[in-house]
GUNU-699727 format. One record per residue (C-alpha): residue number from 1; x, y, z. Coordinates in steps of 0.2 Angstrom, whole numbers, plus 5000, padded with zeros to 4 digits. Layout:
BEGIN
PT   k    x    y    z
PT NUM    X    Y    Z
...
//
This chain:
BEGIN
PT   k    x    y    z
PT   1 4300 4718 5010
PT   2 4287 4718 4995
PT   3 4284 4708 4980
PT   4 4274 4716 4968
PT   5 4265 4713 4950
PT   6 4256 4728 4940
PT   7 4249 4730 4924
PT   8 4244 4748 4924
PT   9 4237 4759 4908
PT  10 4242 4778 4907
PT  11 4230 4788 4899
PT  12 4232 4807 4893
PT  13 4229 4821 4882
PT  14 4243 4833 4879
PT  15 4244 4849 4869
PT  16 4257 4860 4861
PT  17 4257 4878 4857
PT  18 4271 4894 4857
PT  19 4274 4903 4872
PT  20 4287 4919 4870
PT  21 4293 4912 4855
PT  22 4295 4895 4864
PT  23 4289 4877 4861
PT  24 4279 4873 4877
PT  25 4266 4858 4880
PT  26 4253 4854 4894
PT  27 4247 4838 4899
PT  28 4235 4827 4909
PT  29 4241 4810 4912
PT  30 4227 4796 4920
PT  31 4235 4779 4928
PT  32 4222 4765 4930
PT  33 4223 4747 4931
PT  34 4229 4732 4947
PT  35 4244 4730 4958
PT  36 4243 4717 4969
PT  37 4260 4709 4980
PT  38 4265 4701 4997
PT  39 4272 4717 5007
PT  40 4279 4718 5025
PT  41 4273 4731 5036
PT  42 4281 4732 5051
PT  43 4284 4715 5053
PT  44 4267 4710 5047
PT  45 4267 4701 5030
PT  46 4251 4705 5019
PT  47 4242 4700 5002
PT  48 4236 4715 4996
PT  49 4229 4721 4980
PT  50 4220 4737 4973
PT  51 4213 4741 4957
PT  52 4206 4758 4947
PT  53 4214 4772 4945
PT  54 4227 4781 4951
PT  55 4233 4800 4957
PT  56 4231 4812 4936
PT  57 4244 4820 4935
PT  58 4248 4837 4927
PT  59 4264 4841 4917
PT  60 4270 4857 4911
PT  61 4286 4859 4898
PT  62 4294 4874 4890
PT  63 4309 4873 4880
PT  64 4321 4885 4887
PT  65 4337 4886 4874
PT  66 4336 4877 4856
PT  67 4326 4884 4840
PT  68 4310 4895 4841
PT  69 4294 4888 4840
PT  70 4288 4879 4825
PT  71 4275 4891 4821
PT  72 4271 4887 4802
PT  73 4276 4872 4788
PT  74 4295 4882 4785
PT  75 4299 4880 4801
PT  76 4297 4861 4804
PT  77 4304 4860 4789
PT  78 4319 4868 4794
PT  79 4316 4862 4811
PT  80 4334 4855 4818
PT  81 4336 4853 4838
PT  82 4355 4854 4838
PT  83 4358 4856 4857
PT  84 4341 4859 4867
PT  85 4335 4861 4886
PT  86 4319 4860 4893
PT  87 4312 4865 4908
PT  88 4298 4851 4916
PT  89 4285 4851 4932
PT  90 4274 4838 4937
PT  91 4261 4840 4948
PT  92 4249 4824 4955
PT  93 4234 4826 4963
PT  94 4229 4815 4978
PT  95 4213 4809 4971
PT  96 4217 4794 4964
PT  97 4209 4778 4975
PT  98 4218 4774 4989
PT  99 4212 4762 5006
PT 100 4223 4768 5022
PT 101 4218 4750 5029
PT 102 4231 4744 5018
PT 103 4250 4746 5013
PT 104 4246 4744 4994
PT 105 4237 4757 4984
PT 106 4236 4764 4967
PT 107 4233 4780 4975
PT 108 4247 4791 4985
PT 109 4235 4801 4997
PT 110 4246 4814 4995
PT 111 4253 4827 4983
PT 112 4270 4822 4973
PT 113 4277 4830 4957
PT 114 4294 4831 4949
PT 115 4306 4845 4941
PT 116 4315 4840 4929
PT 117 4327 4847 4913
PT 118 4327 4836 4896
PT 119 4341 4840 4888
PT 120 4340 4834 4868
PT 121 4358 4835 4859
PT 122 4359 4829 4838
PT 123 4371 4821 4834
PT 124 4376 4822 4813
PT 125 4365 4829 4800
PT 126 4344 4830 4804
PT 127 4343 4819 4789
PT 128 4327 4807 4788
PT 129 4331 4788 4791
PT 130 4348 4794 4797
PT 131 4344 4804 4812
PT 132 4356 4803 4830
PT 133 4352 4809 4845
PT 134 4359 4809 4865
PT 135 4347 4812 4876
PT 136 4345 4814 4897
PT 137 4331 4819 4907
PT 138 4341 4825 4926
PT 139 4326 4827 4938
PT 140 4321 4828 4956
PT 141 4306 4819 4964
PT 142 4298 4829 4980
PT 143 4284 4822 4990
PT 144 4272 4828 5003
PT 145 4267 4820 5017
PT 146 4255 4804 5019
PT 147 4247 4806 5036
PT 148 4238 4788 5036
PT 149 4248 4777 5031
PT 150 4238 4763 5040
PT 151 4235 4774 5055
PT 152 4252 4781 5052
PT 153 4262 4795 5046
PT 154 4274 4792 5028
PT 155 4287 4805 5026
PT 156 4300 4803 5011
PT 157 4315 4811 5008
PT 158 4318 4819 4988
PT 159 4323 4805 4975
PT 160 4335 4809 4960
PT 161 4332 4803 4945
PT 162 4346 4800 4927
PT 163 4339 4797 4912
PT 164 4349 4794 4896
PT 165 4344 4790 4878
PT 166 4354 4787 4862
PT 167 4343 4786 4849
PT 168 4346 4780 4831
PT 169 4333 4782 4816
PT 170 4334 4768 4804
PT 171 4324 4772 4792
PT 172 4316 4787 4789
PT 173 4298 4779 4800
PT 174 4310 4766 4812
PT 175 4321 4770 4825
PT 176 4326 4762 4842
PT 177 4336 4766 4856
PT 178 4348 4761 4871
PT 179 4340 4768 4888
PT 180 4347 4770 4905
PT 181 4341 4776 4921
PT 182 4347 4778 4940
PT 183 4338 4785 4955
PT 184 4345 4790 4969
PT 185 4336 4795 4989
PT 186 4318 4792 4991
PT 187 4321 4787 5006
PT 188 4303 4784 5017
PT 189 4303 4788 5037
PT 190 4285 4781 5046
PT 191 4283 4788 5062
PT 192 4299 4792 5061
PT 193 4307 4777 5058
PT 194 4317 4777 5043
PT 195 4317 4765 5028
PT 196 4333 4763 5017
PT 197 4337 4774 5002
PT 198 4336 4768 4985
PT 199 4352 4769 4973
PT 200 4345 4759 4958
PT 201 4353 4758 4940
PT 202 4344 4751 4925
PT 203 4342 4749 4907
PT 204 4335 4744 4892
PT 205 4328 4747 4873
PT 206 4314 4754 4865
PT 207 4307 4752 4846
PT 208 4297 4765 4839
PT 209 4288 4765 4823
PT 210 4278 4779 4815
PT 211 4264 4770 4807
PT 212 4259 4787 4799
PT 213 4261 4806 4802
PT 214 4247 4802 4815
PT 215 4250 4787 4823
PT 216 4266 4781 4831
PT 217 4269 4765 4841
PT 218 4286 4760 4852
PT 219 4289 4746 4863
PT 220 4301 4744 4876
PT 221 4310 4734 4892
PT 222 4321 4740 4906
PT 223 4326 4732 4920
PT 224 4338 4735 4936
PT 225 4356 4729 4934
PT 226 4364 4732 4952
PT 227 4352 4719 4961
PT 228 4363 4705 4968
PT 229 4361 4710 4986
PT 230 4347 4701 4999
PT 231 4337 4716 4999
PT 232 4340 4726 4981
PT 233 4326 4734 4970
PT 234 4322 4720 4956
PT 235 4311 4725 4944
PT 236 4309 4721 4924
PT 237 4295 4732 4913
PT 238 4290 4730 4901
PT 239 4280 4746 4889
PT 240 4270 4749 4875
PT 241 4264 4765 4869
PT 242 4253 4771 4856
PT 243 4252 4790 4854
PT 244 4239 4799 4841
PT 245 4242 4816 4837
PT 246 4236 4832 4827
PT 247 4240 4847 4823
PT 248 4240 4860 4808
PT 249 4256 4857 4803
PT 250 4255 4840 4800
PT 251 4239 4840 4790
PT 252 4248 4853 4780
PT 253 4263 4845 4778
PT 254 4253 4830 4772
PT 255 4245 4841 4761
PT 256 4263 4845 4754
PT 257 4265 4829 4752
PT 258 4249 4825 4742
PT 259 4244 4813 4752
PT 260 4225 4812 4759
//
């Protein structure tokens, strides 16, 4: 019973490095921004809204099966990901700000994470400008307990989550590609009364361009398809994301290159 509008910035910092001969990355995501929306509460229809930031969250991925470690320039250039798995934890802390006067919060007031195994298969020849890939991310969602929950106590079951990625370079700094997601459970229990589940499927695009060996920027859109019932999930969203990175081997390939 909610209608809900956000605009939301994620901030984060993520680093890569070898572990037992493995590729493996830590990060520290940040949410901020405003959500504000009509939401029923137990008969009670509100206008709510919250702003400032919301629950960091930590994430920890190690690549489980797929090439070693690209530890100097002739393994990236050799680098291919041929058929690859990952193993993926996300952990969010309850510190993000949160008002148990009201139903809608930026914060969770509790702790939440995800496990998850992103699977990358290549598709065809690594070449530059020509590369294809399929790609899924199978994970589950687990939640802890919210004990105020405007007074009262928020329980909710695992949710399941699909994504799936086919991915197409165009040219050797452009590609794009066709998304799809569905999640399944979450269903949420207050004072033990239970809510419905969701079973959600959506989709949508994404356009990425690397504007150097530094700098890359994509955009993208996804929204729900099965949403013709009274009562679905609808949501459209709309993304853009702009990620800076550096490492030795870039700066040396650059080098290579002989560019500045």
């Amino acid at each position: 019973g909610a209608n809900i509008e956000a605009t939301l910035a994620i901030g984060g910092y993520a680093h890569t490095f070898s572990l037992f001969d493995r590729s493996a990355m830590t990060a520290i995501l940040l949410p901020m921004g405003r959500v504000s929306g009509e939401i029923t509460v137990a008969g009670k229809t509100l206008n709510q809204s919250a702003d400032g930031f919301g629950d960091p969250m930590l994430e920890f991925d190690i690549n489980v099966l797929g090439p070693p470690a690209q530890k100097n320039i002739p393994d990236a250039l050799r680098y291919e990901p041929g058929f690859s798995v990952d193993l993926l934890a996300d952990l969010a802390l309850p510190i993000g700000e949160y008002d148990s006067s009201q139903a809608l919060n930026l914060g969770q007031n509790r702790w939440y994470g995800r496990l998850g195994a992103p699977v990358v298969w290549q598709l065809g020849p690594w070449v530059p400008g020509r590369r294809t890939t399929l790609e899924f991310l199978p994970a589950v969602w687990l939640f802890g307990t919210n004990n105020d929950y405007l007074g009262q106590t928020l329980k909710t079951d695992p949710l399941y989550q699909l994504d799936a990625h086919l991915t197409r370079h165009f040219t050797e700094h452009f590609w794009g590609s066709i998304d799809t997601a569905w999640y399944n459970g979450g269903k949420g229990t207050i004072n033990g009364v239970p809510g419905k589940k969701l079973n959600n499927f959506g989709a949508g695009f994404t356009l990425g361009y690397a504007i150097d060996n530094n700098l890359n920027l994509t955009v993208g859109y996804k929204s729900t398809l099965n949403d013709t019932a009274p009562d679905a999930l609808r949501m459209d969203a709309f993304m853009l994301t702009l990620v800076y990175g550096w490492h030795p081997l870039i700066e040396g390939s650059r080098r290579l290159k002989g560019e500045p």
